[in-house]
Each structure stands twice: as C-alpha cells, then as structure tokens.
C-alpha positions as CSV (number, residue, x, y, z in Angstrom):
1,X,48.0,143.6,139.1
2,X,45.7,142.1,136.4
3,X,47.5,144.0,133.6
4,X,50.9,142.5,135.4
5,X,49.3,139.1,135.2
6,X,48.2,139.4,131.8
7,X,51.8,140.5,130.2
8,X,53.4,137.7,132.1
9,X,51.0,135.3,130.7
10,X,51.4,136.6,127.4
11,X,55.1,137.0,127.7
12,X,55.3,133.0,128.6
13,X,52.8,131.9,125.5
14,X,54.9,134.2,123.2
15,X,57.8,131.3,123.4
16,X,55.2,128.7,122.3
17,X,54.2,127.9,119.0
18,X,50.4,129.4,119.9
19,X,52.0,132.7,119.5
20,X,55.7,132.1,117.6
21,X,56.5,129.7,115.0
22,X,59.7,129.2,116.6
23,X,62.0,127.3,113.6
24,X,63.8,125.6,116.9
25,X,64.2,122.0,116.6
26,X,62.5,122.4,112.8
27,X,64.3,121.7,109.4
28,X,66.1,124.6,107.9
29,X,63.8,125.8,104.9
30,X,66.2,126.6,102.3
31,X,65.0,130.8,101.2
32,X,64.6,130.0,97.6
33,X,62.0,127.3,98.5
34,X,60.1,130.0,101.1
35,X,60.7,132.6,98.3
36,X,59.4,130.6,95.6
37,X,56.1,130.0,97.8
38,X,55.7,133.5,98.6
39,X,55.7,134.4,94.9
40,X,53.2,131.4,94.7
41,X,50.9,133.3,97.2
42,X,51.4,136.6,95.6
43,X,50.4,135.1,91.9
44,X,47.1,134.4,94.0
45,X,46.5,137.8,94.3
46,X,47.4,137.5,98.7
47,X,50.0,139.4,100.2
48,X,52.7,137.2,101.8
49,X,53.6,139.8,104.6
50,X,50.1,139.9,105.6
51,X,50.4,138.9,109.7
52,X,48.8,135.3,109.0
53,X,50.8,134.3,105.7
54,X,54.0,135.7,107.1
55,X,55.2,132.2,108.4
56,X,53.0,130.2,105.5
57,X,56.1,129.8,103.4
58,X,58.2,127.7,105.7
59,X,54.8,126.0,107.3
60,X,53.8,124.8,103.6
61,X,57.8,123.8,102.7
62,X,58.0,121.6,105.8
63,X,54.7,120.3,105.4
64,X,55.7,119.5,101.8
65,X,58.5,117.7,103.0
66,X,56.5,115.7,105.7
67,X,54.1,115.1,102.8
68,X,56.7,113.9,100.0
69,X,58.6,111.2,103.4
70,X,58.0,108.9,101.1
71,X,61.0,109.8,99.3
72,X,63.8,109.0,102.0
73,X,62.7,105.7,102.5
74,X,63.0,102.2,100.6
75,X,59.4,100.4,101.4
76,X,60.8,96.8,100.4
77,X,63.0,97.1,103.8
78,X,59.7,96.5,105.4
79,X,59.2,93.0,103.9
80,X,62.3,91.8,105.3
81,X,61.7,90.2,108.2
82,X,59.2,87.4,107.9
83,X,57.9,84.5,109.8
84,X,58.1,80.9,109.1
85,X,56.4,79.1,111.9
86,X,52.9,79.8,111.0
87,X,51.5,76.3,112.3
88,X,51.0,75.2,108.5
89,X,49.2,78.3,107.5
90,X,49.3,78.5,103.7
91,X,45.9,80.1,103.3
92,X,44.9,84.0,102.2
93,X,46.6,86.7,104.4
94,X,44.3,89.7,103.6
95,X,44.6,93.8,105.2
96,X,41.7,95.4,104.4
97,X,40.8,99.2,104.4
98,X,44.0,100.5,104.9
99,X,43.5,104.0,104.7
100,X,45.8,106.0,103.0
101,X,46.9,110.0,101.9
102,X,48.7,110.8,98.8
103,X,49.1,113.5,96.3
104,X,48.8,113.8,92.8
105,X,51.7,114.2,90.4
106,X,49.7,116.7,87.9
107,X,48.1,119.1,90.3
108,X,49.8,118.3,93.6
109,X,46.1,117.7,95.1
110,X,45.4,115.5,97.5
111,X,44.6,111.8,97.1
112,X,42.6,110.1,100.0
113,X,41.7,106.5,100.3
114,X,41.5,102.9,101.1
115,X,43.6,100.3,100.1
116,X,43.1,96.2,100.5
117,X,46.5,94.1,100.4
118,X,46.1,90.2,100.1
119,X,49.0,87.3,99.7
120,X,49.1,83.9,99.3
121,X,52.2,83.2,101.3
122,X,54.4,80.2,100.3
123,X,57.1,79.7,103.2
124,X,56.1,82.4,105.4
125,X,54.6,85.9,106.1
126,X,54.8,89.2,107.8
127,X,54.0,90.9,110.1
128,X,50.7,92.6,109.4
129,X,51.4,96.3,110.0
130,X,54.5,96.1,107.3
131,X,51.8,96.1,104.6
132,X,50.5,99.0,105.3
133,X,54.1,100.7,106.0
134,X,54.7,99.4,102.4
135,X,51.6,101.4,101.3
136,X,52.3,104.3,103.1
137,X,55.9,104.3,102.1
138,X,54.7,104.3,98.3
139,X,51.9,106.6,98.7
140,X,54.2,109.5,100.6
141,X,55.4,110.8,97.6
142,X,54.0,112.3,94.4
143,X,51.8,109.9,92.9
144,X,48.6,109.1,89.9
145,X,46.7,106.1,91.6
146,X,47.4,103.7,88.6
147,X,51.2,103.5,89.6
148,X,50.7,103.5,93.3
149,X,48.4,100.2,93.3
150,X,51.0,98.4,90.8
151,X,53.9,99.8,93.0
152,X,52.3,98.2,96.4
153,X,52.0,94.9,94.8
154,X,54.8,94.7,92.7
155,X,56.6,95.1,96.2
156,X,55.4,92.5,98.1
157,X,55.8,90.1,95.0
158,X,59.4,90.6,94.6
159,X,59.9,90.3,98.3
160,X,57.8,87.3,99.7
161,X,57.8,85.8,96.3
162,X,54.0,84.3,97.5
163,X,52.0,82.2,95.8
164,X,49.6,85.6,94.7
165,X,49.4,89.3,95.0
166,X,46.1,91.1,95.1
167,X,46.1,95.2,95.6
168,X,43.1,97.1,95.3
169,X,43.1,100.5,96.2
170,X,39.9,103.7,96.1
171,X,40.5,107.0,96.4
172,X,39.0,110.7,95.5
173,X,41.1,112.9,93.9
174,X,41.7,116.5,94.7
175,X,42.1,117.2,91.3
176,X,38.8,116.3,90.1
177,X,36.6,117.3,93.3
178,X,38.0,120.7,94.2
179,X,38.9,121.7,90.8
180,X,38.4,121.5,87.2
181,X,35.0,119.3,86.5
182,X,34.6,119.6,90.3
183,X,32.6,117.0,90.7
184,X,32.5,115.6,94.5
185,X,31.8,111.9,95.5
186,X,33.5,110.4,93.1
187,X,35.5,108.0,93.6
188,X,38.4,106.0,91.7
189,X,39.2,102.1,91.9
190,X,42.5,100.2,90.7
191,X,43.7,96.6,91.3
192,X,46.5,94.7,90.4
193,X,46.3,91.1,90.7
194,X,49.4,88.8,90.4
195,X,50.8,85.1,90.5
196,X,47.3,82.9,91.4
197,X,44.7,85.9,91.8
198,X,45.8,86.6,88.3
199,X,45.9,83.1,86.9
200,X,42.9,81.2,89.0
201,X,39.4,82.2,88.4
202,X,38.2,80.5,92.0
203,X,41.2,82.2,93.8
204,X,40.8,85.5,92.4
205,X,37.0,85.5,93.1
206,X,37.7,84.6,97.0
207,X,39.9,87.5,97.3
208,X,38.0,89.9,95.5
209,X,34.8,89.1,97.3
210,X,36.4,88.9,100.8
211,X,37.8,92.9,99.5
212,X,33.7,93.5,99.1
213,X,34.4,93.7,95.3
C-alpha cells in the first residue's frame, strides 16, 4: 500500500514543473538558440545532457527573453497620461531608490541598483509608478549604466517637457565583481541633470541633497 501511495504521488508531481519542465503554456525556444547555449555549456567544459543541464538551454533562452522585455516595449507610452489638477503644485516631484536590474552590453553580467527620478513639472504630472515603469522599461534590455541614466531622463524630458530633469542612478556591475578585477563592493554613480537642475545652482543643490547626494 505505501509503495502504491508513493507511485501515485510521484506519478501526480511528475505533471508539475517540480519534476517536468513542461514547455506548456511557455514560449517556443527556437533549437538554434537552445543549440547555441548547449555549445555555450559544453565550451565550459559541462556536459549538456547531464540530468540537471538537460532543460538549461530553454530555461536560460526564456529567461533571456524575460530579461531583454525591455525590448518589446516603448517606455515613453508610460508618460502619456498625466494630471493637471494638482491644486497649484509646481514644486519638485522626486522617486527615490527605485531599485532596478539590468545587464551589461560587454559581458551580459548583471547590473543591480538604485535609481532617483526628480521633475519640476510645468502644467502637470504623473502618476508616480510610471517613473519607475520608464526605468524599468529602459533598464530591461542590454545596457552600460552611462546610457541608461541619460535614456531615463531624456524620456521624461521629451514627454512632460517640465521645467527640470534630474536622474541619478548606482549600481554594481557583474562585470567588475564577479569577474576580471573582481573586486566586490563597488559601486558606480551617474546623473544626468536637465532644464533647471542643469542651469540653477540653488535648484540643482535641493534635488541633489533631497537624492542624499
């Protein structure tokens, strides 16, 4: 009876992903992109048809393609609805400590870290979660942090044309902690300033220093 009980348990879990990495209801994984990470794992020196990597290829494809979203979508569409009856408010809109995961362009290692969006709406704002859908829409896709920080404010420029945009963003780097130099705890700060943050010394100092910069 026990031995009866155990196959039927194990005959149930077998149709779950704990025991099956069923591709039902998953994106097709085209076999040169599996093949192409199989020959990845064997460069390694692993065998790909070892029991636990047998599945890797098409785990690491669609992981790839969850990772790279970023992609399919158009960030700006975010900013489009906006707000005008604010009560008067014309002061600093600030998001701080957003955090964030990206990927690097040169190693494909992982970038994780904070960002701090602020505006200085003219006419009206948005809601606040769209900033940080307009930084993970940039940041979903292969990225050097430089580009990513100009990219997020550049955005919200063109599209709530505000009086000032202020984007600061830090972030550790795969690429330097697990590899190369490796050299852990380090971590990398960019800002792009634009309109009044840029222009105003008083203005940029408020924004910085509410950041904790």
């Amino acid at each position: 009876m026990a031995r009866q009980r155990a196959r039927s348990y194990q005959s149930i879990m077998a149709d779950t992903d704990i025991f099956a990495d069923s591709d039902a209801g998953k994106i097709p994984v085209p076999n040169e992109v599996a093949e192409a990470i199989r020959t990845l794992i064997r460069w390694t020196g692993e065998d790909p048809e070892r029991e636990g990597l047998r599945d890797t290829p098409k785990r690491v494809a669609r992981a790839w393609k969850e990772y790279c979203r970023g992609y399919g979508e158009d960030p700006s569409l975010h900013l489009t609805r906006t707000f005008e009856e604010v009560g008067g408010y014309d002061e600093l809109v600030l998001l701080k400590d957003i955090p964030f995961q990206s990927h690097c362009e040169h190693h494909m290692a992982p970038i994780v870290g904070k960002a701090s969006i602020a505006y200085m709406p003219r006419d009206r704002v948005v809601g606040i979660s769209k900033l940080a859908r307009v930084l993970h829409g940039f940041s979903a896709r292969l990225q050097v942090q430089e580009r990513l920080t100009a990219e997020v404010a550049q955005c919200i420029w063109d599209n709530l044309q505000p009086h000032g945009v202020a984007v600061v963003i830090e972030a550790t780097h795969g690429c330097m902690t697990g590899r190369g130099v490796r050299t852990p705890g380090v971590a990398m700060t960019t800002s792009r300033l634009l309109g009044c943050f840029l222009d105003d010394h008083r203005s940029r100092k408020e924004v910085l220093s509410l950041m904790g910069y």
